[in-house]
Structures are given as structure tokens and as C-alpha cells.
C-alpha positions in Angstrom: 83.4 111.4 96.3 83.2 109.0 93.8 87.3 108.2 94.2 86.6 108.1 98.6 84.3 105.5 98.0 86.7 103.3 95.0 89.7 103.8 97.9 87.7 103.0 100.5 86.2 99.8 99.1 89.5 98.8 97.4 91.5 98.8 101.4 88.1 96.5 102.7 89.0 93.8 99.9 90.3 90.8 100.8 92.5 89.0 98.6 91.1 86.0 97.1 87.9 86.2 98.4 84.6 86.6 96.2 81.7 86.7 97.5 78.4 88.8 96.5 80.1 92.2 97.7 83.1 91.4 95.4 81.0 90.2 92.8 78.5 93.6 92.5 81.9 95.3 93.3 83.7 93.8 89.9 80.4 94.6 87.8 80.3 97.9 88.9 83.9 98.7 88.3 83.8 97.2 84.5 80.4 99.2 84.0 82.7 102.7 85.3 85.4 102.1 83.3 83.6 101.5 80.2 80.9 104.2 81.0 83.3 106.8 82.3 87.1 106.0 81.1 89.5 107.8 83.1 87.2 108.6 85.7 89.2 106.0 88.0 92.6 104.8 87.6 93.1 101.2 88.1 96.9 101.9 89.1 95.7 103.4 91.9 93.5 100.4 93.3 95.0 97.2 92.9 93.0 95.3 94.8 89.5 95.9 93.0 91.5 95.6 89.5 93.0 92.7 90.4 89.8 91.3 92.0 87.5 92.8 88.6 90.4 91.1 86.1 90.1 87.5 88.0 86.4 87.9 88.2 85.8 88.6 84.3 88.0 85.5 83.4 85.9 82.9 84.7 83.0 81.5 82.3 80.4 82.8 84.1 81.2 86.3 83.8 82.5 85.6 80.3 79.3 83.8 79.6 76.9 86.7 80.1 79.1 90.1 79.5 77.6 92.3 77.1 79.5 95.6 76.1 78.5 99.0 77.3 76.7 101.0 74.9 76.3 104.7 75.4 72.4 106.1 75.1 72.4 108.2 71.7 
């Protein structure tokens, strides 16, 4: 389910655009491949790693990350 709803989402992408959507899209992506490596491969969805990578390099997204840290 989890890789339907990553291919689905990564074919409704447009590219360049960023919006909300593509903003809680890019946060949710970093947050899965931090909390769940290998889960998703990125090679496999261009669009929402392209669109997650440009996102993250802009000083607002720089400005507030903070790494994941698992729950002991």
C-alpha cells in the first residue's frame, strides 16, 4: 500500500511546482526515509526525490530541519 500511494503521488507531481501538497509531500518523504530506510526507493520516484532534494535546499527547510531520532 504504502509503495501505491508513493507511485501514485509521484505521477500527480508537477514539475516545478510547490505548493502546500508538495511541501507536506517533501516532509513526509525525508521523515520515511530516515524513519524507515529502504522502505521506498528513490530511483523508483523521480519526481518526489527530485521535488524533496530542491525543497530541502532552500533556507527555510534548512533553517528548521531537525534529524530523526528513533524512540528508545
Amino acid at each position: 500500500q504504502i509503495a501505491e500511494g508513493w507511485t501514485a503521488l509521484n505521477a500527480l507531481l508537477a514539475d516545478g511546482a510547490a505548493g502546500h501538497a508538495e511541501i507536506a509531500a517533501a516532509c513526509v518523504w525525508r521523515f520515511v526515509q530516515e524513519a524507515h530506510p529502504g522502505l521506498t526507493d528513490p530511483a523508483t520516484l523521480p519526481r518526489l526525490a527530485e521535488l524533496s532534494r530542491r525543497l530541502e535546499a532552500t533556507e527555510p527547510f534548512r533553517r528548521i530541519q531537525q534529524p530523526f531520532i528513533a524512540p528508545a
